[in-house]
PDB file of the backbone (N, CA, C, O) and the ligand in Angstrom, with CONECT records:
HET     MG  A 101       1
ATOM      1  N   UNK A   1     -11.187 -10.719   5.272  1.00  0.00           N
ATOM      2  CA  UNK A   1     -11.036  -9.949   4.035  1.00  0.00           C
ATOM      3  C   UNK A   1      -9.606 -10.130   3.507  1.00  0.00           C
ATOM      4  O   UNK A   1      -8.651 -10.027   4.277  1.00  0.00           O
ATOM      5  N   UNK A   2      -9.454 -10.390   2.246  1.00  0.00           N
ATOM      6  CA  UNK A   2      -8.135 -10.975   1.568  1.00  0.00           C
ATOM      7  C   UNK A   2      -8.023  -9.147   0.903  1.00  0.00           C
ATOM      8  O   UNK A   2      -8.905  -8.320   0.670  1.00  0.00           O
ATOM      9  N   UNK A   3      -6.284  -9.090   0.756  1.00  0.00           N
ATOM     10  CA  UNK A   3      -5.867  -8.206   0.034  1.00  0.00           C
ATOM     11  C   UNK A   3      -6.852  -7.618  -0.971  1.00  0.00           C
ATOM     12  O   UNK A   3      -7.360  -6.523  -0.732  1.00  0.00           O
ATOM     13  N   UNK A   4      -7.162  -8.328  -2.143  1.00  0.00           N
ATOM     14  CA  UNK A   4      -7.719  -7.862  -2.841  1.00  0.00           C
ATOM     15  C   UNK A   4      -9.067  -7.310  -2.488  1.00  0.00           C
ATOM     16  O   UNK A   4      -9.329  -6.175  -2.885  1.00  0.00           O
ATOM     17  N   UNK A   5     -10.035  -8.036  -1.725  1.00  0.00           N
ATOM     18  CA  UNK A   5     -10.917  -7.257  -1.214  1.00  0.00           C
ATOM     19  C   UNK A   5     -10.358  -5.931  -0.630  1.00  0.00           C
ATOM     20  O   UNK A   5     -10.593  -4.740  -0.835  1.00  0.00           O
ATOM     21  N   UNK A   6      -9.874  -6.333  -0.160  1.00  0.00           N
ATOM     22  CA  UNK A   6      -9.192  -4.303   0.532  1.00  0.00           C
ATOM     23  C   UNK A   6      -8.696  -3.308  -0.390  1.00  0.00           C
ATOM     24  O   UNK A   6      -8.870  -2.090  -0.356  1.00  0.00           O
ATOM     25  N   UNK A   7      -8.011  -4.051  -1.273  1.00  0.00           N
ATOM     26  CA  UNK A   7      -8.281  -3.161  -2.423  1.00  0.00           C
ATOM     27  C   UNK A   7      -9.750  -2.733  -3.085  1.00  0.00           C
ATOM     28  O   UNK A   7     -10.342  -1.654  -3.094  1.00  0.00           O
ATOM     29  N   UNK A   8      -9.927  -3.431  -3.379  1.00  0.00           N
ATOM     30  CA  UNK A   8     -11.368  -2.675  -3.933  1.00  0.00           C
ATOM     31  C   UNK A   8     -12.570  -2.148  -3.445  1.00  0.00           C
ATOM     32  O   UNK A   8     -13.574  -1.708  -4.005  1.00  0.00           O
ATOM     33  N   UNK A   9     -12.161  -2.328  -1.986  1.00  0.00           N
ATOM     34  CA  UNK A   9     -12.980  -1.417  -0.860  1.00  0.00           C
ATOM     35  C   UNK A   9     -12.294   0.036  -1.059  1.00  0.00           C
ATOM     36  O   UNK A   9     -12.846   1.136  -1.102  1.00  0.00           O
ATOM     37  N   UNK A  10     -10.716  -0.346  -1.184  1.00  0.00           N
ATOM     38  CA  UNK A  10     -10.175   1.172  -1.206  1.00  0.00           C
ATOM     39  C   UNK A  10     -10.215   1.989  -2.187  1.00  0.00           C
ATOM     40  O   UNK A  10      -9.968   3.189  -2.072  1.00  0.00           O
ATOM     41  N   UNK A  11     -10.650   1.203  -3.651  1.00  0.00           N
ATOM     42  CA  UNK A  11     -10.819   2.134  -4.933  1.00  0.00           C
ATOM     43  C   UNK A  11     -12.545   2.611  -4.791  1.00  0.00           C
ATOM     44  O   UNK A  11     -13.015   3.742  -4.911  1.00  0.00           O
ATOM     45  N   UNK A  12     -13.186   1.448  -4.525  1.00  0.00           N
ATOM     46  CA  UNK A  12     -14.682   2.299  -4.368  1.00  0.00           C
ATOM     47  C   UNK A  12     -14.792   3.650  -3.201  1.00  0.00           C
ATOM     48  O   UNK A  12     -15.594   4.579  -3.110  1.00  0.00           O
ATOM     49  N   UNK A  13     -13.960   3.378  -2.642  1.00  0.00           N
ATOM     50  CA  UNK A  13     -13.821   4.613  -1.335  1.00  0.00           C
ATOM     51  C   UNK A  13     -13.517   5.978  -2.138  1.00  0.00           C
ATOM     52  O   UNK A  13     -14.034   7.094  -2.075  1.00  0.00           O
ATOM     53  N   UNK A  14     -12.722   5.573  -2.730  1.00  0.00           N
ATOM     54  CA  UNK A  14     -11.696   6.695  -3.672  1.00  0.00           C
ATOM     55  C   UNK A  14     -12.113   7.115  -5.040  1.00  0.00           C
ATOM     56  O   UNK A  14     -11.623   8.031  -5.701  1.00  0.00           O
ATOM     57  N   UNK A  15     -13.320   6.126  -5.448  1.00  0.00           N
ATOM     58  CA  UNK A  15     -14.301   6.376  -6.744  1.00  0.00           C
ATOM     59  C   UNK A  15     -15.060   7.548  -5.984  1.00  0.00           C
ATOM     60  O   UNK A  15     -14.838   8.758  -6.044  1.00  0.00           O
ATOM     61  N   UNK A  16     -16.051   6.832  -5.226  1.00  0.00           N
ATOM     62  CA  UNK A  16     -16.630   7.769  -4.261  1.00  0.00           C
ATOM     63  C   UNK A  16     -16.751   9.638  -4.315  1.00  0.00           C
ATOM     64  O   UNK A  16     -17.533  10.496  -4.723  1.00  0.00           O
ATOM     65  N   UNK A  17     -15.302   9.530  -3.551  1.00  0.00           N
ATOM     66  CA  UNK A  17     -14.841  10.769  -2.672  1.00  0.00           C
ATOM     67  C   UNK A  17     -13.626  11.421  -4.084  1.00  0.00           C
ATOM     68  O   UNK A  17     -12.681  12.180  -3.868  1.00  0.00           O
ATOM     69  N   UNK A  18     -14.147  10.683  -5.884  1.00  0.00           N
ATOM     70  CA  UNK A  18     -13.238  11.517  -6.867  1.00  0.00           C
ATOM     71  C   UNK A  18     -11.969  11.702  -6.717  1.00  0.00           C
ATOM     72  O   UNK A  18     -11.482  12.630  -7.362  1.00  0.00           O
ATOM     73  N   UNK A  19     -10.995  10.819  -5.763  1.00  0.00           N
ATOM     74  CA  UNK A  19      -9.723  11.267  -6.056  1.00  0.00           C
ATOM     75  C   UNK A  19      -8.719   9.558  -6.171  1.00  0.00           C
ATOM     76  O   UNK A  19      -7.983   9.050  -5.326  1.00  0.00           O
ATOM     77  N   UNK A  20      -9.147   9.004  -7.727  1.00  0.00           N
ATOM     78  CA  UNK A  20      -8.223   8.155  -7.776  1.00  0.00           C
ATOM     79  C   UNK A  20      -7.204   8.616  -8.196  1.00  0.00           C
ATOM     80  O   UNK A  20      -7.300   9.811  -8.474  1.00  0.00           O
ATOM     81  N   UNK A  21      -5.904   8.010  -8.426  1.00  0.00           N
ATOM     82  CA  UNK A  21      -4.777   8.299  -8.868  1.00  0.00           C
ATOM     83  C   UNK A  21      -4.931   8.664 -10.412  1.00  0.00           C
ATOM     84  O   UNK A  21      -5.905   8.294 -11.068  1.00  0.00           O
ATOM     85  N   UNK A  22      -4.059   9.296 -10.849  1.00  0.00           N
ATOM     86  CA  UNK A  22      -4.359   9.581 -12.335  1.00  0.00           C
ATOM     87  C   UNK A  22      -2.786   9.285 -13.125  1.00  0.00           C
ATOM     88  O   UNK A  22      -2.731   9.319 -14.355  1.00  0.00           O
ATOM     89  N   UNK A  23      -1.721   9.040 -12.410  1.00  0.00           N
ATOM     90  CA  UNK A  23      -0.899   8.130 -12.693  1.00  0.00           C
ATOM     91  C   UNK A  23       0.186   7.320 -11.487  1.00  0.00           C
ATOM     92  O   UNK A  23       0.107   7.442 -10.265  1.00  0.00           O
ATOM     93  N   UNK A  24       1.140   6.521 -12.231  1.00  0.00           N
ATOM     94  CA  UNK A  24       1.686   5.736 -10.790  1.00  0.00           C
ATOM     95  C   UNK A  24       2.674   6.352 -10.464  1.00  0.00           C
ATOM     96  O   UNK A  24       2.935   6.156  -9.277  1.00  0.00           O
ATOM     97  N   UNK A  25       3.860   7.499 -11.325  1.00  0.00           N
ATOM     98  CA  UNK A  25       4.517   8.314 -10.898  1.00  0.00           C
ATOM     99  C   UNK A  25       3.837   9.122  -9.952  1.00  0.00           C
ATOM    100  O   UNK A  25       4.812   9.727  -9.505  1.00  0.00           O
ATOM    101  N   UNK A  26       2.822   9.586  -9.298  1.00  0.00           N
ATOM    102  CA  UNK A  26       2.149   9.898  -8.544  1.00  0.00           C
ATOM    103  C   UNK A  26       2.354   9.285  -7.223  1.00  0.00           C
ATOM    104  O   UNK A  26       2.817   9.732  -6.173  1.00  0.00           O
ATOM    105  N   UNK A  27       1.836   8.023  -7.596  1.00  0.00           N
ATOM    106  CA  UNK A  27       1.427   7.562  -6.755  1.00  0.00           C
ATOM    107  C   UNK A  27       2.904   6.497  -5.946  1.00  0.00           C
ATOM    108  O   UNK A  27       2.951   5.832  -4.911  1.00  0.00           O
ATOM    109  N   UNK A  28       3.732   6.733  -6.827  1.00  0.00           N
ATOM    110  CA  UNK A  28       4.966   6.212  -6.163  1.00  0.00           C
ATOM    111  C   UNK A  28       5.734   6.967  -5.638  1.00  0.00           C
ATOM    112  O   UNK A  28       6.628   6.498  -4.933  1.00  0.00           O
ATOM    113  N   UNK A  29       5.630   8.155  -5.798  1.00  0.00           N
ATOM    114  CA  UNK A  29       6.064   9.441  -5.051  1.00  0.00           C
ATOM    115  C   UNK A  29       5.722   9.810  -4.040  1.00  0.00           C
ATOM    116  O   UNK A  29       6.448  10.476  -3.302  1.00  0.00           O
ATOM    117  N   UNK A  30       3.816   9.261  -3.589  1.00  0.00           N
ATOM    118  CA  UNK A  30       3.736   8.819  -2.410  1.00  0.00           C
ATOM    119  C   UNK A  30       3.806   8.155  -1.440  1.00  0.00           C
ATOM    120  O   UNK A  30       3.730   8.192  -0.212  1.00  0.00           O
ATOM    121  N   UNK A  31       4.018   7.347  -2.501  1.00  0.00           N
ATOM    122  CA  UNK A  31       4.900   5.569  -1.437  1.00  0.00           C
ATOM    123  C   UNK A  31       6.023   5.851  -0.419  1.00  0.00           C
ATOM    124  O   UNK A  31       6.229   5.636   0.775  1.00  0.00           O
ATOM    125  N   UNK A  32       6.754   6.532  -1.635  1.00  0.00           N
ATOM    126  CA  UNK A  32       8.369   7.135  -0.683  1.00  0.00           C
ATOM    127  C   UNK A  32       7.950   7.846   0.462  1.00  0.00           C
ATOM    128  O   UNK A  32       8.447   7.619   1.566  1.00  0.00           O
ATOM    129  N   UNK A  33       6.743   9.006   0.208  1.00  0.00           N
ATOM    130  CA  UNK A  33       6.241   9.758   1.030  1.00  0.00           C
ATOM    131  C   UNK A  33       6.490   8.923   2.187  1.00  0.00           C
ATOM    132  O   UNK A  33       7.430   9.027   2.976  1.00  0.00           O
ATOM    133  N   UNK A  34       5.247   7.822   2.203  1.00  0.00           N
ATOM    134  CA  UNK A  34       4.944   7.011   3.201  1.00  0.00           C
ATOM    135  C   UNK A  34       5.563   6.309   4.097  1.00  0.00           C
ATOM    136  O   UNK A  34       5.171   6.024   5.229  1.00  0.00           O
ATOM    137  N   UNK A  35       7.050   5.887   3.311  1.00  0.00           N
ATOM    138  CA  UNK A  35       8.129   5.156   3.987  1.00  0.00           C
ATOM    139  C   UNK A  35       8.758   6.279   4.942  1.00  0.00           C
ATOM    140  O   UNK A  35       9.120   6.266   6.118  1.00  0.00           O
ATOM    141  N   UNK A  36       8.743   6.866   4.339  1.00  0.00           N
ATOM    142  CA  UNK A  36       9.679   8.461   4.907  1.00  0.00           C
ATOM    143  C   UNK A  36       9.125   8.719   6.232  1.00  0.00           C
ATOM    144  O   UNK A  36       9.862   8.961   7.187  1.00  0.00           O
ATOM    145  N   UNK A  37       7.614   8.668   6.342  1.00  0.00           N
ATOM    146  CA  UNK A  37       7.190   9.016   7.397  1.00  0.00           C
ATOM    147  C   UNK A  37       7.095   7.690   8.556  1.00  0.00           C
ATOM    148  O   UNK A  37       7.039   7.858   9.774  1.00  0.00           O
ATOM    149  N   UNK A  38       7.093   6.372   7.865  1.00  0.00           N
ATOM    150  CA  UNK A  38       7.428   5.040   9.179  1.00  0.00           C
ATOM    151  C   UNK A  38       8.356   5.337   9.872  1.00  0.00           C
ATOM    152  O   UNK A  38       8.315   5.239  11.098  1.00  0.00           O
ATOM    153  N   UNK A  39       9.928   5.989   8.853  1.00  0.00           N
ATOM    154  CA  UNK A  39      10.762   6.119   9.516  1.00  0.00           C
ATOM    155  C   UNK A  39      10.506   7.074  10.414  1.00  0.00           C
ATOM    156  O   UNK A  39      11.057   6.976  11.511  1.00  0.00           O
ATOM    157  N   UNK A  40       9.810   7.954  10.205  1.00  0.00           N
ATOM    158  CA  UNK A  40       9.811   9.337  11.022  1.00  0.00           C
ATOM    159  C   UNK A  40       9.393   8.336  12.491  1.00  0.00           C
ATOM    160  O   UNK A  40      10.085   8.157  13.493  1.00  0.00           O
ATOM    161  N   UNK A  41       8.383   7.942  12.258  1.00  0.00           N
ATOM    162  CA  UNK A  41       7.697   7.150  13.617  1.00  0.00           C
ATOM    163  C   UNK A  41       8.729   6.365  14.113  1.00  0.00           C
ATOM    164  O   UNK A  41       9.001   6.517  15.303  1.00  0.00           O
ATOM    165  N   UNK A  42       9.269   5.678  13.560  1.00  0.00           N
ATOM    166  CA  UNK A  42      10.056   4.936  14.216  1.00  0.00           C
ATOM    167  C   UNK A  42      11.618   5.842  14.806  1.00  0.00           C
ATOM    168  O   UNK A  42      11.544   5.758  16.032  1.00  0.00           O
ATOM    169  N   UNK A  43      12.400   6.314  14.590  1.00  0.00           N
ATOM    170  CA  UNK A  43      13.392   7.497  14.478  1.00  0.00           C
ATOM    171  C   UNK A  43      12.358   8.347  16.406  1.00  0.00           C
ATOM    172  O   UNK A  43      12.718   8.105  17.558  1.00  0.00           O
ATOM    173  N   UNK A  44      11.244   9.190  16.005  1.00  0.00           N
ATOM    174  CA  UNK A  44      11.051   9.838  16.997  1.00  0.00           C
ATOM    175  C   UNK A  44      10.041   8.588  18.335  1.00  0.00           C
ATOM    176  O   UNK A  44       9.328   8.981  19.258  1.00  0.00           O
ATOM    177  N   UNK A  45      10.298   7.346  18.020  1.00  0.00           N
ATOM    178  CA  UNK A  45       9.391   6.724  18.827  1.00  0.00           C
ATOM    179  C   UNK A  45       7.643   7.310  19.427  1.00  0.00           C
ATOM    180  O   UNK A  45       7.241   7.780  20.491  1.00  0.00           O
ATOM    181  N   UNK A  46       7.050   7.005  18.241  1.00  0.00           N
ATOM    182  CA  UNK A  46       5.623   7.448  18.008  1.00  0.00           C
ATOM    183  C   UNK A  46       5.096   6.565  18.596  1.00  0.00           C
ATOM    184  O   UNK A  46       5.643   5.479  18.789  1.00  0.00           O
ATOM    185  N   UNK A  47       3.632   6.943  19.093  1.00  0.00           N
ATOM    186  CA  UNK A  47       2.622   5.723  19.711  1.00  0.00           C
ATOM    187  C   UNK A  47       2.691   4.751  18.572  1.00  0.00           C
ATOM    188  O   UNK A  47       2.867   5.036  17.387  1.00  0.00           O
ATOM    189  N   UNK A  48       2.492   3.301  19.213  1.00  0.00           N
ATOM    190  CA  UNK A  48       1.782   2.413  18.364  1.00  0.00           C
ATOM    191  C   UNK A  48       1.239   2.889  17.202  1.00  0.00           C
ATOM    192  O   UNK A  48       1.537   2.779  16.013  1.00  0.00           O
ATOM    193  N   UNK A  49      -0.049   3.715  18.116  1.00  0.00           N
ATOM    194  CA  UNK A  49      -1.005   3.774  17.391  1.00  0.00           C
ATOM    195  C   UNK A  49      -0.861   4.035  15.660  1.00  0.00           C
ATOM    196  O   UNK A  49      -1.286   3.437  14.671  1.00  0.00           O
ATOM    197  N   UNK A  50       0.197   5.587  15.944  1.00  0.00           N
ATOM    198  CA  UNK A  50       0.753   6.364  14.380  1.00  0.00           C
ATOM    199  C   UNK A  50       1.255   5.587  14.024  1.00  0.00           C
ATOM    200  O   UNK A  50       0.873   5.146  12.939  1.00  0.00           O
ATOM    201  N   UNK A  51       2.618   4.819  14.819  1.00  0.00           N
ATOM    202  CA  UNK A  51       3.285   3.757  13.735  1.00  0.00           C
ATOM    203  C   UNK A  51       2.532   3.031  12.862  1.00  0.00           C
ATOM    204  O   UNK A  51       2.936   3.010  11.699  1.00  0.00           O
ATOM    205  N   UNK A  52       1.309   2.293  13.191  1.00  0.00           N
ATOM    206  CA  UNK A  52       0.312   1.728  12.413  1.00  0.00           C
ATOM    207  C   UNK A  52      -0.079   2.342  11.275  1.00  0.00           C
ATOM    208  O   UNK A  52       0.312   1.796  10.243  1.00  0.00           O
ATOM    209  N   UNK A  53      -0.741   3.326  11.155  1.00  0.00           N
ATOM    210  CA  UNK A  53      -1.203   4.136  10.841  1.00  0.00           C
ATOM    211  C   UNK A  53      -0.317   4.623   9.715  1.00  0.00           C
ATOM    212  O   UNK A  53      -0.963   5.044   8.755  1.00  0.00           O
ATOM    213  N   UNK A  54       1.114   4.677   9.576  1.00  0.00           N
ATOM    214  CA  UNK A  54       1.865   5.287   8.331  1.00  0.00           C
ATOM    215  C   UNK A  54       2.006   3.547   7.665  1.00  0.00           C
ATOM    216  O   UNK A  54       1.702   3.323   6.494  1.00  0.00           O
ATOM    217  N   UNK A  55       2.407   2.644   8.424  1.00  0.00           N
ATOM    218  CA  UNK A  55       2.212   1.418   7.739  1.00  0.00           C
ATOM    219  C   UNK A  55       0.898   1.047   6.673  1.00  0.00           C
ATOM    220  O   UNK A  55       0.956   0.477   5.584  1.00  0.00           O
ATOM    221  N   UNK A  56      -0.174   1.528   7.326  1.00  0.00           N
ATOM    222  CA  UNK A  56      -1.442   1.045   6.462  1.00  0.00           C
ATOM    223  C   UNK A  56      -1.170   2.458   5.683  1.00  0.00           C
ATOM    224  O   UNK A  56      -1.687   2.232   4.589  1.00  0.00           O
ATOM    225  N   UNK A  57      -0.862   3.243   5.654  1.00  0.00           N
ATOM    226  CA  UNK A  57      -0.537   4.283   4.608  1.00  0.00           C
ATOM    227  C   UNK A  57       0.303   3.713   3.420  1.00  0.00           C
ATOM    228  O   UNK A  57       0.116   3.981   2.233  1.00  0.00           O
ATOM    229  N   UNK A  58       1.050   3.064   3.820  1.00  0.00           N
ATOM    230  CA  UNK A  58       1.891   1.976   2.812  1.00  0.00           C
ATOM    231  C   UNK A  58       1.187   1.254   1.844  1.00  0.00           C
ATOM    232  O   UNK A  58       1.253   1.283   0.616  1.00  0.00           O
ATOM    233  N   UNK A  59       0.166   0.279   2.996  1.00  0.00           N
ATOM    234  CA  UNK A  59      -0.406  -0.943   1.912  1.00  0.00           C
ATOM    235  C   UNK A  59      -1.768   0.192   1.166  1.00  0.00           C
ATOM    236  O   UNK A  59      -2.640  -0.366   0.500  1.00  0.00           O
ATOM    237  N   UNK A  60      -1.823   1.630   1.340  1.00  0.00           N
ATOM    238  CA  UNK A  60      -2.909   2.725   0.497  1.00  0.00           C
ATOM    239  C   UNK A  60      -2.170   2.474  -0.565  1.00  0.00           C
ATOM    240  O   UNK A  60      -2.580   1.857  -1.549  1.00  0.00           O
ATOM    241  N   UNK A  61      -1.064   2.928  -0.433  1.00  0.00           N
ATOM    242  CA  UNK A  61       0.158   3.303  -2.064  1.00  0.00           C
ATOM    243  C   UNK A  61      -0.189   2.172  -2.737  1.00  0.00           C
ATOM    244  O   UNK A  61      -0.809   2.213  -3.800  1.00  0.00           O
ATOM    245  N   UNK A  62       0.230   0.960  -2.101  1.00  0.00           N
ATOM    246  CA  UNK A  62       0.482  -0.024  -2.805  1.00  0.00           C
ATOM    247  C   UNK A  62      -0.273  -0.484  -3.560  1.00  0.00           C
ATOM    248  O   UNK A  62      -0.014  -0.832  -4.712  1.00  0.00           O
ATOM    249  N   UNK A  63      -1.669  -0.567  -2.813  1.00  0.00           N
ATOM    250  CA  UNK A  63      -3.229  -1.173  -3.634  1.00  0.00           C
ATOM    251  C   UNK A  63      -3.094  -0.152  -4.916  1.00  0.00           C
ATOM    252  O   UNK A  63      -3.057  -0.657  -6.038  1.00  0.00           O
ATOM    253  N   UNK A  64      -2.996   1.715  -4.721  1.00  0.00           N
ATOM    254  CA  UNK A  64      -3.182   2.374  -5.672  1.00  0.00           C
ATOM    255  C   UNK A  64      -2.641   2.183  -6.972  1.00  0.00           C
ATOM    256  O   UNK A  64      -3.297   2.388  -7.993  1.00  0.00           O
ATOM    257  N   UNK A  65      -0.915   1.615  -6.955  1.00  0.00           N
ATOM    258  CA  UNK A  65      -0.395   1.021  -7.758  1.00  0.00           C
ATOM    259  C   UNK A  65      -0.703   0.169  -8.144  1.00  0.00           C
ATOM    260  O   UNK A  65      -0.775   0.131  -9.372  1.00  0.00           O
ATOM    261  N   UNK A  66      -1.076  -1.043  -7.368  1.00  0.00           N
ATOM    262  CA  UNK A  66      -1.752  -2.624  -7.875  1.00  0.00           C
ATOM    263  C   UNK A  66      -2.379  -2.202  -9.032  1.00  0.00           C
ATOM    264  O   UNK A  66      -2.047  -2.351 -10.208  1.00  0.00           O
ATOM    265  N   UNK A  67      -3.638  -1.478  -8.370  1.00  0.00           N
ATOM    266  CA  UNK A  67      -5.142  -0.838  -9.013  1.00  0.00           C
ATOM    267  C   UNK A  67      -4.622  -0.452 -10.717  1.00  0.00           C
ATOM    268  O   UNK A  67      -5.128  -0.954 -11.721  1.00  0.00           O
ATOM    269  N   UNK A  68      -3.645   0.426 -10.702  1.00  0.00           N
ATOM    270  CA  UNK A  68      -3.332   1.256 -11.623  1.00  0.00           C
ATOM    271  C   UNK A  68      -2.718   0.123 -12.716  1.00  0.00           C
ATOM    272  O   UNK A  68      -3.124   0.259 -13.870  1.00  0.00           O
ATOM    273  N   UNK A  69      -1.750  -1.010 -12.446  1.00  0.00           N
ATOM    274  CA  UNK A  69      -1.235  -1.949 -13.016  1.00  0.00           C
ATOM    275  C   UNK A  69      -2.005  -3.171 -13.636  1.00  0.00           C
ATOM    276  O   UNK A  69      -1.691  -3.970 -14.518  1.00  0.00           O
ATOM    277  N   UNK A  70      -3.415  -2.988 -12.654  1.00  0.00           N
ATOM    278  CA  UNK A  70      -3.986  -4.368 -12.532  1.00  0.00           C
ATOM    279  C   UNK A  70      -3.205  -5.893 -11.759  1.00  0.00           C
ATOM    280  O   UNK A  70      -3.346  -7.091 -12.004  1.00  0.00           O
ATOM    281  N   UNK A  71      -2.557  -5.312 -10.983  1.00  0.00           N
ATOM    282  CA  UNK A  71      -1.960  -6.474 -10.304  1.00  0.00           C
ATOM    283  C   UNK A  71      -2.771  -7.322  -8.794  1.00  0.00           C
ATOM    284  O   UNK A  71      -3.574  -6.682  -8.116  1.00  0.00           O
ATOM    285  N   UNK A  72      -2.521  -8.346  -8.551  1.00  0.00           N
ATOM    286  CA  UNK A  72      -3.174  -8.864  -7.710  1.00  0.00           C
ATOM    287  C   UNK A  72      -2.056  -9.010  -6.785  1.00  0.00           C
ATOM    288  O   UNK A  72      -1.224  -9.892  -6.995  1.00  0.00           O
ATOM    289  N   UNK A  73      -1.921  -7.952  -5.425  1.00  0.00           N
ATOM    290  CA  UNK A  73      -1.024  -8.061  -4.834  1.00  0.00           C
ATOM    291  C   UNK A  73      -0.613  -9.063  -3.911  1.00  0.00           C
ATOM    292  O   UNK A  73       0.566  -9.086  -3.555  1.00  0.00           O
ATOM    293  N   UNK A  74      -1.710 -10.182  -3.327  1.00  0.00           N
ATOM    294  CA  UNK A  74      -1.523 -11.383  -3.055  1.00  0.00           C
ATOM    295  C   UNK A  74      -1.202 -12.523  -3.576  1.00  0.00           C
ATOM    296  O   UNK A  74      -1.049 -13.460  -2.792  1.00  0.00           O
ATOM    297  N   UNK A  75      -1.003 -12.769  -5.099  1.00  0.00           N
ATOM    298  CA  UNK A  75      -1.368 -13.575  -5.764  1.00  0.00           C
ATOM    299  C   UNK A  75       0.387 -13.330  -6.357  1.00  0.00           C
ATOM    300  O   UNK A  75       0.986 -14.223  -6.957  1.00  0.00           O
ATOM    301  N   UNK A  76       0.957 -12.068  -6.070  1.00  0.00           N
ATOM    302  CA  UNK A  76       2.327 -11.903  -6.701  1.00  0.00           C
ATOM    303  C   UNK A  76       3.074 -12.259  -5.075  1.00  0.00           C
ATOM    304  O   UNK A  76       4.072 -12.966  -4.934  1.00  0.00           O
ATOM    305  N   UNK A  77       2.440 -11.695  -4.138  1.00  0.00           N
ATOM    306  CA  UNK A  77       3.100 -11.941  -2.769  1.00  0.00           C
ATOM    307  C   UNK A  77       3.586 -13.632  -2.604  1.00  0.00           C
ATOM    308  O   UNK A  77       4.723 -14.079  -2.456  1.00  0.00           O
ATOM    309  N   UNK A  78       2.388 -14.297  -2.683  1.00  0.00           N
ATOM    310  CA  UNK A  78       2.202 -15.914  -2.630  1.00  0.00           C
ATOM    311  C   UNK A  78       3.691 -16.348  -3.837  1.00  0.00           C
ATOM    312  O   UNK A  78       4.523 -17.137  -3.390  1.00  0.00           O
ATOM    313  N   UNK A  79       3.865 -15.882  -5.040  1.00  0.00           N
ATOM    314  CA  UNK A  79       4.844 -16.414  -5.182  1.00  0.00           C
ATOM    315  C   UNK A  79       5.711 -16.058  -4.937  1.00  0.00           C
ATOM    316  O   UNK A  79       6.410 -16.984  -5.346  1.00  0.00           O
ATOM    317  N   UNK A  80       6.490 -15.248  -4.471  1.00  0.00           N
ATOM    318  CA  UNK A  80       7.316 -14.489  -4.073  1.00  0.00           C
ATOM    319  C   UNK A  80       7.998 -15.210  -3.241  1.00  0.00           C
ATOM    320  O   UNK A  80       9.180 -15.547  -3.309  1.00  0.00           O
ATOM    321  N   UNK A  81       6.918 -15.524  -2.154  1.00  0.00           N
ATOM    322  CA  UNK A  81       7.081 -16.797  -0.818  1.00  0.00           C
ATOM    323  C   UNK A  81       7.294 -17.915  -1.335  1.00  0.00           C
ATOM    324  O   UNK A  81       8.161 -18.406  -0.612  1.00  0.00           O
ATOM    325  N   UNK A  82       6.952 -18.940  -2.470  1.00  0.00           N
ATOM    326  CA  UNK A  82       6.970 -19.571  -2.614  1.00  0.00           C
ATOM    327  C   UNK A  82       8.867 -19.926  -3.527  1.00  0.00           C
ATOM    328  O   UNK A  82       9.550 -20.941  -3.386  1.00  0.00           O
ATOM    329  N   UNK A  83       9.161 -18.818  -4.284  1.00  0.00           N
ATOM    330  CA  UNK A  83      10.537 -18.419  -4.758  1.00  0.00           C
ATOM    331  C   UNK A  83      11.281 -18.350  -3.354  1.00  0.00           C
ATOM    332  O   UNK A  83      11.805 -19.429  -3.073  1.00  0.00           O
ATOM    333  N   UNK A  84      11.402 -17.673  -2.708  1.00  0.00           N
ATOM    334  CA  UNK A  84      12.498 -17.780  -1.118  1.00  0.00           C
ATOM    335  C   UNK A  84      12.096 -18.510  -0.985  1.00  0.00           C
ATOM    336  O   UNK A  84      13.141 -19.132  -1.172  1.00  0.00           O
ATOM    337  N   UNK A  85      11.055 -19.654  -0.687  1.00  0.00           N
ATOM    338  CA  UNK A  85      11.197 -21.292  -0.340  1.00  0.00           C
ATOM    339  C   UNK A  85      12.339 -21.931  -0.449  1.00  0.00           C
ATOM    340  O   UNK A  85      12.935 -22.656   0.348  1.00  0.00           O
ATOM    341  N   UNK A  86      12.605 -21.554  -1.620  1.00  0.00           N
ATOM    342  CA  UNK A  86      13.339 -22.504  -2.832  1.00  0.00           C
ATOM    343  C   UNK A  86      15.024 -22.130  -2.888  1.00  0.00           C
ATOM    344  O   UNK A  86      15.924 -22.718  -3.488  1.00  0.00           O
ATOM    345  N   UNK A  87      15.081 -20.690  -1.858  1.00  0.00           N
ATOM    346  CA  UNK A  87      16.503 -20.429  -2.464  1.00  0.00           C
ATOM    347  C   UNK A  87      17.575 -21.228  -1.447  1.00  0.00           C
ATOM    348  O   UNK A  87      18.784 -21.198  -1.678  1.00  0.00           O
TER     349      UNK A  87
HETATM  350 MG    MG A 101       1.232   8.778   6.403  1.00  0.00          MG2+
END
């Protein structure tokens, strides 16, 4: 399953269960959330397991934003990589 499929597994999830984002100030406010709490895991040395777990909380934000932008977050990643190639 490529990024984008996971995205749109995660918006039909979230069509579903009625709670898409309704803007990206929202939803970037939870991003920070999210970082805030890796650190927490990492800072109090959390199982694996949680550390994981606030990470894929990350790539949630991120798709939500994609979603909200229409961006294809692999397709901007790929060049990204392909720009630091080059520097
Ligand atoms: Mg979390």
């Amino acid at each position: 399953m490529n990024l984008e499929e996971l995205k749109n597994k995660q918006i039909e999830q979230m069509k579903k269960k009625g709670c898409l984002p309704k803007t990206d100030i929202e939803v970037v406010l939870h991003l920070v959330e999210e970082v805030g709490e890796v650190c927490e895991a990492v800072r109090e040395k959390q199982p694996k397991e949680d550390f994981e777990g606030e990470l894929a909380d990350i790539l949630w934000q991120l798709n939500k934003i994609c979603w909200i932008h229409k961006i294809d977050l692999e397709e901007i990643f790929l060049k990204k990589l392909e720009k630091n190639a080059c520097r």
